[in-house]
N, C-alpha and C positions, 0 to 999 in steps of 0.2 A: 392499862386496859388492853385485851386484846384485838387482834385486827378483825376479829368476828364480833367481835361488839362495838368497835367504833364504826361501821359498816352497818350494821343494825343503828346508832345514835345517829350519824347521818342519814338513813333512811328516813328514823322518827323526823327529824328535822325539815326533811325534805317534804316527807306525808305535807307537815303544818303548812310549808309554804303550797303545797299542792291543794290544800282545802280552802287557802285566803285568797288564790287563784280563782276556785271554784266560785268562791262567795261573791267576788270583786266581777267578774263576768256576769253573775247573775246577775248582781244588784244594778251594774250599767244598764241592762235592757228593762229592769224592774222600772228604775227611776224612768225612764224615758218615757214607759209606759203608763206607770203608774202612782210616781208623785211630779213629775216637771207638767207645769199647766198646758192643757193643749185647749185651746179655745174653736179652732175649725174642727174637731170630733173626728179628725182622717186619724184611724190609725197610725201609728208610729213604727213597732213592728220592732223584730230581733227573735235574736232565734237562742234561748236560755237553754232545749235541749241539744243542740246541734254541739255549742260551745262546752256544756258539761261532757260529752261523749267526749272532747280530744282535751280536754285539760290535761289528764294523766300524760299523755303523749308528750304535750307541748310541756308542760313543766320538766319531765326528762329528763327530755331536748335539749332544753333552754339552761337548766343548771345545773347538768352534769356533763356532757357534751358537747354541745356547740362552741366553736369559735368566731372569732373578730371577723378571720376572713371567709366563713360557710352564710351562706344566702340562704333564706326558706321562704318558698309561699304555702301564705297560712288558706285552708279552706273556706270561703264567701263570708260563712256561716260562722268561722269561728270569732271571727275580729273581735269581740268582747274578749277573749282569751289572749290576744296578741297585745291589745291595749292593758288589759289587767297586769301581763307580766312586764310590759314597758314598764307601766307605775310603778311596779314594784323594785324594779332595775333604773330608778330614777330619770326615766327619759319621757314621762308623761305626769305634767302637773295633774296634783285631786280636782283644779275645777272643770279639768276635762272632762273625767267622768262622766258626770252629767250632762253629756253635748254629747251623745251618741245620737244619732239622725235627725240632731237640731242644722239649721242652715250656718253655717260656719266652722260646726264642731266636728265630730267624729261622725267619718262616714258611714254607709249603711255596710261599705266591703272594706277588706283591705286595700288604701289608694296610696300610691307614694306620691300624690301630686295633691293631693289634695289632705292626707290627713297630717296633722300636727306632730305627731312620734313617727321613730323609723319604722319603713315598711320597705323589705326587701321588691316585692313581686306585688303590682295588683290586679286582685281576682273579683270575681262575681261575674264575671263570664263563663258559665262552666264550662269545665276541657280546655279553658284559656288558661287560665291559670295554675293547675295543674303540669298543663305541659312545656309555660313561660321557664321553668330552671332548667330543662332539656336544652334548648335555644339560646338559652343565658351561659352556659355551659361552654357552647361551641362558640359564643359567641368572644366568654374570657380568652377561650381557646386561641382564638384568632389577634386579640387584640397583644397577646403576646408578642406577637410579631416588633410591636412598637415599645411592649413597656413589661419585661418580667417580671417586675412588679406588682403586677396583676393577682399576684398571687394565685394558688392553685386549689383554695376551698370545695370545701363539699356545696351542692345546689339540689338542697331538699324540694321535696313536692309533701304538703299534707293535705290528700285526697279523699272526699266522703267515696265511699263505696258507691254509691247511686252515679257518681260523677266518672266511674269507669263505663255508664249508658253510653258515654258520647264519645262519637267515633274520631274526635280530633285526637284523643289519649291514647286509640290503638293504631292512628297514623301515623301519631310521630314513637311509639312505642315499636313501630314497627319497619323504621326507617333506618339503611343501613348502617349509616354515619352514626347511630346511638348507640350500638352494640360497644364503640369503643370509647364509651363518656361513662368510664368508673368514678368521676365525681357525682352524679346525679343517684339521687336516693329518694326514693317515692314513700311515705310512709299511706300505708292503706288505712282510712278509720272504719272496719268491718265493722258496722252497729247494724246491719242489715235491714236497714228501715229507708225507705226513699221518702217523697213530702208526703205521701196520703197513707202509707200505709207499711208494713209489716210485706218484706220481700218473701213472697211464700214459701219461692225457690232462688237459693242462692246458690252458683256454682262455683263456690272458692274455691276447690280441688279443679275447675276447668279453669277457672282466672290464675291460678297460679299454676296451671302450666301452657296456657298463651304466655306468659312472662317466661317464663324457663325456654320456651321455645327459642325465643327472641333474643335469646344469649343472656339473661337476666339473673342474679343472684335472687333466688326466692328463699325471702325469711318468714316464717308466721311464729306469732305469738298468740298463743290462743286460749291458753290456761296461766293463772297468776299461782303463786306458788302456796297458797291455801288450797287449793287444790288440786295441785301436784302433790302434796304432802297425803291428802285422803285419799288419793289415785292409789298410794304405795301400803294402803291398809286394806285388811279383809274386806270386802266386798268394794275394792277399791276401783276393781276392771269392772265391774257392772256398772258402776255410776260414770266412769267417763266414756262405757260403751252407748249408753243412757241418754247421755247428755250429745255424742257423735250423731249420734243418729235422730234425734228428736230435729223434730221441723223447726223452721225459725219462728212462726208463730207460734207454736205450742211453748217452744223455749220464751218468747218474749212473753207470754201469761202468766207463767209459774212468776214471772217480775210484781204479778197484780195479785197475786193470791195472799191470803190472810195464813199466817203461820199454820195453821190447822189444811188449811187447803193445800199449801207445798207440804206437807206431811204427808196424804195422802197420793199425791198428785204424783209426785216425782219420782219415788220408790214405783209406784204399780204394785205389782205382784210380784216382782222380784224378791225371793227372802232375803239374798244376800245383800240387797239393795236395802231392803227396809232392816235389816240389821245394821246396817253399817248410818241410814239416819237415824235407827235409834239411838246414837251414842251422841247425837250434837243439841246442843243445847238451842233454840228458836234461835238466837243472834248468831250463832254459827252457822247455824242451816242458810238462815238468809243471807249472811256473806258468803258463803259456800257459792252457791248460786251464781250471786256476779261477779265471783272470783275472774272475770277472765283477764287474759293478756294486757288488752288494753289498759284496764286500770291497776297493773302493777308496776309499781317505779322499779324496781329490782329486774323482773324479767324482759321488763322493754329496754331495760340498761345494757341486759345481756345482749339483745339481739342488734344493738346500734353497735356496743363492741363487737360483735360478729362480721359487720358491715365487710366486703372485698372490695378495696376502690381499686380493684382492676379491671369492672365491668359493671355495668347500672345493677342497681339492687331497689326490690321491692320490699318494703315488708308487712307483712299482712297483721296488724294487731287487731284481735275481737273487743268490740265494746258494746256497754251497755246505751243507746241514747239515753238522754237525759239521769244519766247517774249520778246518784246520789241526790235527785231533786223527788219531788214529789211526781212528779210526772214520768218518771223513767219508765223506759217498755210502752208505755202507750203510741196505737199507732197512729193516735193523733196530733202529736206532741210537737209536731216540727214547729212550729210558732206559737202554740201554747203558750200563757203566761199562768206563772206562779199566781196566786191568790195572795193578797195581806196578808192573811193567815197562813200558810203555806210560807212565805217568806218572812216571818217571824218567826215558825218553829226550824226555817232550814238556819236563818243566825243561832238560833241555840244550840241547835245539835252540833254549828262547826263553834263555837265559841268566837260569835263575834258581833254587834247591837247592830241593829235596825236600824234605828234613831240616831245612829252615825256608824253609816254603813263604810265611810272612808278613812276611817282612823288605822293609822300606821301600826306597824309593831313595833313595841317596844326598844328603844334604843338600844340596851343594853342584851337582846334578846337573840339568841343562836339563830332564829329566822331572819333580825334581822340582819349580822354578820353577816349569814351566806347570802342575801340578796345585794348586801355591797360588795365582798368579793366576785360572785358570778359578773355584775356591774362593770367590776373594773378589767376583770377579765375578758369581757364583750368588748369592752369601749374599742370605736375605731375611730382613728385619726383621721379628719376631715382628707375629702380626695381632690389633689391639685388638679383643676379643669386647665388641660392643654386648650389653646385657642386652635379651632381649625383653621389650616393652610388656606391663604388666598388663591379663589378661584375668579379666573376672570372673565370679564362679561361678555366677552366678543375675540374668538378668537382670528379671525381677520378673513376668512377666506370664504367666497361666494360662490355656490355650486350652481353647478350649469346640468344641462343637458336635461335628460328624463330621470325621474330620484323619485323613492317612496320615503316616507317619512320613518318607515319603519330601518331599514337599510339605513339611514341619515342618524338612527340612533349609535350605531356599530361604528361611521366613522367618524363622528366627535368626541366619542371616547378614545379614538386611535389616536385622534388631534388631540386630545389633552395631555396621552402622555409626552406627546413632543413638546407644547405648549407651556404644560404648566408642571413638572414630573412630579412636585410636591402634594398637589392636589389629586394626580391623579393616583399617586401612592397608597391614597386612603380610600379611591372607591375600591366597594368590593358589592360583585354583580351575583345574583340569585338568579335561577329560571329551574322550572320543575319538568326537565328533561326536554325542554324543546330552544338548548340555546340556538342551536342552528337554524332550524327554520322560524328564529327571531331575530335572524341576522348580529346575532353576537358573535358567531366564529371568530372574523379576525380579531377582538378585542382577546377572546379564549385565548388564543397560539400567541400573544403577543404576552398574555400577562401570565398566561398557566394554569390550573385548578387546584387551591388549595384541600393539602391534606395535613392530619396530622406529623404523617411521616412521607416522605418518599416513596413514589412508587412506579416500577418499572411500567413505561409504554410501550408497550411490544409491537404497536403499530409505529412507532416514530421512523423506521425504515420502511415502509411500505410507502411507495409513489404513489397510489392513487389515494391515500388518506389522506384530505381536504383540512378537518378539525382532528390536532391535536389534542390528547387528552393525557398534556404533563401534570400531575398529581405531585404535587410537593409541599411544602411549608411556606412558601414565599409566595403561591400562587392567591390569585384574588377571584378568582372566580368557584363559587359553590353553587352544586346541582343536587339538587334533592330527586326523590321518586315522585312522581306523580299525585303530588298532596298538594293544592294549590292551600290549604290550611297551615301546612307545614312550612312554605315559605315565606308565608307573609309572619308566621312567629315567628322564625328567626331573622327577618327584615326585621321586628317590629323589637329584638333585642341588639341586635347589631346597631341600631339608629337609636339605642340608650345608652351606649358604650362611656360618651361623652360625661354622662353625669354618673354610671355607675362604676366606671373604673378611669375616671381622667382622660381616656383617650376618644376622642371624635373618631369617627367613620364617615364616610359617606356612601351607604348603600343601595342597591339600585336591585330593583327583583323587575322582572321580567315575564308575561304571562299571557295566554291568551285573552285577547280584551271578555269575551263571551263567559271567560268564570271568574271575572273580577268581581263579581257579585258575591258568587261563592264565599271567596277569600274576605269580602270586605269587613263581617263581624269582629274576626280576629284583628285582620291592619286596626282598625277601630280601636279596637281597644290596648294597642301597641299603642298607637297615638295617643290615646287618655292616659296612659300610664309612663309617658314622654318618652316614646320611640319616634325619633325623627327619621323618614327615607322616604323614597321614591319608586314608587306603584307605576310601573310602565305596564300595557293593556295595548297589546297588539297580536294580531290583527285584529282591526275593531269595525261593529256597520255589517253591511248589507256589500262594501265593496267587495268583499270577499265573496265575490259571486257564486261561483261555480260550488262552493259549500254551503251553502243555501241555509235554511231554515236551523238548522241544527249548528251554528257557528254562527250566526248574526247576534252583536249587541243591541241593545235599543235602550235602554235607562241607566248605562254605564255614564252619559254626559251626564245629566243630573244628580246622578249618586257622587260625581266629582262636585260638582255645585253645593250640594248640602250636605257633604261631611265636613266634621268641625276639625280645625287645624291641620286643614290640608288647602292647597291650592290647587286648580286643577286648570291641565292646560294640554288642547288639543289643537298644534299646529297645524300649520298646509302644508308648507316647505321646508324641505329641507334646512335651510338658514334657521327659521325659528324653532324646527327641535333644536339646535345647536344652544340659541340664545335663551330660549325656556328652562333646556334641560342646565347649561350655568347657573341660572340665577336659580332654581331651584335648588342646585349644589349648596350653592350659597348660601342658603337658610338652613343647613341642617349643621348639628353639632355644634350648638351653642344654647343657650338660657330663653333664647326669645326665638329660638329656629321651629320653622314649619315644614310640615311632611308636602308631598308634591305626589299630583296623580297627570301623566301623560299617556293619550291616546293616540295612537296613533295609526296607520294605514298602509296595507300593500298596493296602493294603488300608483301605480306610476304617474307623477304629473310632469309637465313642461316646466324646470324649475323659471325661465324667461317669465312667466306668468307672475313672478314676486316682484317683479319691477324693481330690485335692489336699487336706491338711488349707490351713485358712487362718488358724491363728495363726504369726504368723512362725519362731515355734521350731520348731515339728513340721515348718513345712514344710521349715528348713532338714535337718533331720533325716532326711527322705525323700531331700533331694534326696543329705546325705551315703549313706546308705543303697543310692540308685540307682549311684551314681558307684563306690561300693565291692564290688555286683555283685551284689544282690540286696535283697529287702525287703519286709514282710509287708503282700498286698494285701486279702485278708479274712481276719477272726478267726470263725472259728467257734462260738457259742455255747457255753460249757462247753470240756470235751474236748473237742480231735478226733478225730474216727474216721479221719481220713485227711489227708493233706497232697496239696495239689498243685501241685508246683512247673515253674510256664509258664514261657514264654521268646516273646517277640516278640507276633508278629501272631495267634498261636494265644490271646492272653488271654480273648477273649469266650470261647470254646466253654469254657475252663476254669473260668469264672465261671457260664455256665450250667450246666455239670455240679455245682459246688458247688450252687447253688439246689435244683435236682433232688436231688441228695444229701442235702442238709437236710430236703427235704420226707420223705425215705425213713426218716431220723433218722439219719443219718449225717451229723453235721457233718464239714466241711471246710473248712481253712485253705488259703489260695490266697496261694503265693510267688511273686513276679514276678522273676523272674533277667533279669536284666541284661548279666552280664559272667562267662559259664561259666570263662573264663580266671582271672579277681579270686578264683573261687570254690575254685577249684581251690588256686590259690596258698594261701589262707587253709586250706584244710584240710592243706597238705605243710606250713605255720606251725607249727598246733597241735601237729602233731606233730615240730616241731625241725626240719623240714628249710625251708630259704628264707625270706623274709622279707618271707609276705605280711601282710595286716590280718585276725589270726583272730576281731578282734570281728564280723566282718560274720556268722559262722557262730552265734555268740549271738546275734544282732539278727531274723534271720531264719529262725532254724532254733532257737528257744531250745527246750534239753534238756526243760525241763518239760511240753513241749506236743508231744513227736515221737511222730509217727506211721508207720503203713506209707505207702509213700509212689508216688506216681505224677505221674512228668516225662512234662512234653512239651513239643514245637516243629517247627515247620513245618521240620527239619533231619533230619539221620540221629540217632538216639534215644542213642545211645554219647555224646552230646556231654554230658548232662545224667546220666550213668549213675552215674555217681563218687558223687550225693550220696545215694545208699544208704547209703554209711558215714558219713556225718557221724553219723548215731546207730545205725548197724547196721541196719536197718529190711529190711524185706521191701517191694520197690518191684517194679512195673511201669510201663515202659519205651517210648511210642508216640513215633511220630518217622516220619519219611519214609526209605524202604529198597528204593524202586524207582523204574522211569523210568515218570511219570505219562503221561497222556492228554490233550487239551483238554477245558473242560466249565465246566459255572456253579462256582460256589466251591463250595457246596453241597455238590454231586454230588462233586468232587477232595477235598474233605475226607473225606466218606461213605468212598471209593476207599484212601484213605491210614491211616483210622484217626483223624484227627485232630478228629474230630466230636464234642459232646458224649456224644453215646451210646457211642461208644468209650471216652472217659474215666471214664464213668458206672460200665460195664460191668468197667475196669480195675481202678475203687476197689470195689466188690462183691468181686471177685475178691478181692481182701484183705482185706477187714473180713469 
């Protein structure tokens, strides 16, 4: 046989696995929708044309190219496509199938935490997912350091075109450090349809030279090679001038037209045009039509073999949505479902039953050979989980003088690496260009700024240059541009290391507290898809006086409090960033490890104010105390008349209202919270729900001494509200609940309420 027709036999063969791709994708959303009983009437949902648009793609992909050690995240939409070809590559039993967005079974996105087969990346955050192998990329990049191993695969992106709307894909598309990541390959699914409709205007000649701009390999495929072939006949330049130039909607109707209709329709008045369709037969014409790139295995073959892994590549392939379904081209189609009837005639057309839509191929059958070849060819070998380095809980020393919490982050990392070198080996620090006025400098100059290669500081001899910016392979600290989106991806791949390449990290991103908001979508969904690290938000509040309105947070506590698998912890002192930010080392880069969000403050406090006990027990005691989310900072004489339970950088004014209070005769005990999240947990404990530590609510809140109670913190006040019921108490409530002004701290407390006289005034009000 020759090598042009055994090329053509595995084509054919490929087609077959490409159509039982096609079928096995539909019929998952089919079934869910339309034979698995659903008794509460809520939709179930999937998306049959989404997934038919990138089959061609993903089958490829999958068995002709891809290896063991290249990662791809699949598009939200396609996961019926991802699951079809697992089944088929023996990594997804048949009774999954039918558990597509049942509770247990197959999720509604691609999840590696949650669904049952491999899943490289998961998406359904749009723009998250997408731009997760970007970050995953520098992330291997990095972990090299520890284990070469790592291997150096490709880290695919399969992106719907609609999903280039969102600006986290031209953030990090546009970030310096990706120009030189020739492992990352974005494949484009040009179907040109977003959810409601037919894109009127599409500017793929502008989208593919934003990508060119940005140092990018731009591939498009855009014609399949039945139409290449009529390109190079008489009236061959009229129909792909025809077809250039026709709008996306016009072009996606010709998809709805009845044979008679695309005969008329297409040609126009062109003669050489309507000459050249008079010679095709109606089933040629209308392959002819959705002849494009995307749905050809051959020329989407070409363009993966084209691929330069010397710099990121795009590549643009045209498809048809919902090809080859009944629904194709419609621009309704995006969660359409097939009809009974419709999904009867689409098993006939692909040769395969209804009434057992999960039947294998044939043992003995060239479709099935190549699905267990490609199979064994994928298989990877389970990845040995290094155990992270012990980090310890107290590294022994008690700061004095005047200290911001924020500065106190910069020198316990200094302390760790004298402390602990192992542990500090593995952090590796993030900030989106503001390490120095986040107080990282000396941690910077002491450990370096990782780069691929080596690169000259031409300041390293200038005397007045403060931060060093040595650029090297060994360095540990990375700064990105000003994309606070962009750093919390690659926190949120850097802190998966542990489970996707064996090696643990422990990473730590850096940021203004006021766009922790911003960022938090993304961290979020780092954390569901098990990125463990640490969201430090500083400067954070209304202390940050003199920038007023425009740089105050107010529901960054909170959004600590009720995001899932993270803890959050916003010290006073100096000491407890120390012991918070440990113990939250501590949980990251393992099976059961949790993310951590630290808040913290430029505001200078008297560290004497912490009252460090200095026998070694108590101290340890405090420090269990802080780490567990609160803990008693003054005892009131006798009784109290009042409790007041602070949080953060508001400790002073709560200490001088206690004094003031005493002097009036109203003792007051003064709670320092720590961890509103820890606290919360502990009280849903006590009462049988979760499985927080409810001694922390005896330690710091013991029954015998509860009073009417008054929270506060440089936050919105609802954050600390909850602990009215730990003993049922009559509390008031001060917190920040509007956009501030610039001013001395003074005056922005005065303005907010959070002044001693406020608090004074609050505990009156109740006693």
């Amino acid at each position: 046989m020759s090598t042009a027709a055994a090329a053509d036999r595995d084509t054919a063969v490929l087609a077959a696995v490409e159509r039982r791709v096609l079928w096995l994708a539909t019929a998952i959303v089919h079934h869910a929708n339309r034979v698995r009983p659903n008794p509460s009437g809520l939709k179930v949902g999937g998306h049959q044309a989404s997934s038919a648009s990138m089959t061609t793609i993903m089958t490829e992909l999958w068995f002709r190219h891809l290896r063991p050690q290249d990662r791809v995240s699949v598009k939200p939409h396609a996961s019926p496509v991802l699951h079809a070809i697992n089944h088929l590559l023996g990594e997804l039993p048949a009774e999954y199938l039918t558990t597509l967005r049942e509770f247990g079974g197959l999720q509604s996105y691609p999840s590696r935490a949650k669904d049952p087969d491999p899943v490289d990346y998961s998406t359904g955050s749009v723009g998250i997912g997408a731009t997760a192998p970007i970050w995953g990329a520098l992330a291997r990049r990095y972990v090299g350091r520890f284990d070469d191993a790592a291997g150096s695969g490709r880290q695919y992106s399969l992106v719907g075109d609609a999903e280039l709307d969102e600006g986290a894909c031209w953030e990090a598309v546009l970030d310096p450090m990706v120009g030189e990541l020739g492992e990352v390959v974005w494949v484009v699914d040009l179907n040109r349809q977003s959810l409601d409709r037919v894109v009127p205007i599409l500017g793929a000649t502008r989208l593919q030279g934003m990508f060119a701009a940005a140092g990018w390999q731009v591939l498009t495929v855009k014609y399949g090679h039945l139409l290449q072939e009529l390109f190079v006949r008489p009236g061959g330049d009229a129909l792909r001038a025809r077809i250039d130039e026709m709008s996306n909607p016009e072009y996606q109707r010709l998809l709805r037209c009845t044979d008679a209709q695309l005969r008329e329709r297409l040609p126009g008045d062109d003669p050489d045009l309507l000459a050249l369709v008079g010679t095709l037969d109606d089933a040629a014409l209308r392959a002819a039509v959705r002849n494009l790139g995307g749905h050809d295995l051959d020329a989407l073959g070409e363009a993966f073999t084209a691929i330069d892994d010397t710099r990121p590549t795009v590549i643009f392939a045209y498809t048809v949505k919902g090809h080859g379904l009944a629904t194709e081209g419609h621009p309704q189609n995006h969660s359409s479902l097939l009809t009974a009837a419709q999904f009867g005639e689409l098993a006939e057309r692909l040769g395969t039953d209804s009434d057992d839509p999960w039947a294998p191929f044939a043992d003995e059958s060239a479709e099935a050979s190549l699905c267990g070849d490609v199979a064994a060819r994928l298989r990877r070998d389970p990845v040995p989980v290094a155990a992270p380095p012990a980090v310890p809980a107290d590294l022994g020393r008690t700061p004095s003088g005047t200290a911001t919490t924020q500065a106190a982050l910069g020198r316990a990392l200094l302390d760790l690496t004298r402390s602990a070198p192992e542990a500090a080996a593995r952090v590796v620090t993030l900030a989106p260009d503001v390490s120095s006025s986040t107080n990282l400098g000396g941690w910077v100059n002491k450990v370096g700024v990782w780069a691929a290669r080596e690169r000259v500081d031409w300041f390293a001899d200038d005397p007045e240059t403060i931060l060093h910016w040595r650029e090297r392979p060994t360095g540990q600290h990375l700064e990105l541009g000003i994309a606070e989106i962009n750093l919390v991806g690659l926190l949120g791949e850097l802190g998966a290391t542990w489970s996707r390449w064996g090696q643990p990290l422990l990473p730590i991103g850096v940021l203004y507290d006021p766009f922790v908001e911003r960022a938090l979508e993304p961290w979020s969904f780092g954390i569901y898809a098990g990125g463990q690290s640490i969201l430090v938000g500083t400067p954070s509040g209304v202390t940050l006086a003199p920038e007023g309105g425009a740089h105050q947070s107010i529901s960054t506590p909170s959004v600590g409090l009720e995001q899932p698998g993270c803890t959050t912890y916003e010290p006073a002192f100096a000491i407890e960033v120390e012991w918070t930010l440990l113990a939250s080392l501590a949980r990251l880069g393992r099976p059961d490890g949790t993310s951590a969000y630290l808040r913290l403050s430029t505001r200078p406090v008297d560290q004497a104010l912490a009252a460090v006990p200095d026998d070694p027990a108590a101290r340890e005691r405090r420090r269990r105390q802080v780490v567990a989310g609160a803990y008693l900072l003054r005892r009131a004489d006798g009784q109290p008349a009042v409790t007041i339970a602070v949080m953060g950088a508001s400790v002073p004014e709560a200490l001088a209202a206690a004094d003031r209070l005493a002097a009036l005769g109203h003792g007051a005990d003064v709670v320092c919270v720590t961890s509103p999240g820890l606290l919360f947990d502990a009280v849903q404990a006590r009462g049988g729900r979760g499985d927080g530590e409810s001694w922390i609510l005896d330690a710091a809140f013991p029954a015998r001494r509860a009073a009417p109670l008054v929270t506060l913190l440089d936050g919105h006040p609802h954050t600390l509200a909850f602990l009215a019921g730990v003993h049922a108490m009559r509390a008031a409530h001060l917190g920040v609940t509007r956009f501030g002004q610039s001013g001395d701290l003074e005056s922005v407390h005065r303005h907010h309420g959070l002044d001693a006289d406020s608090v004074v005034a609050a505990a009156l009000d109740l006693v």
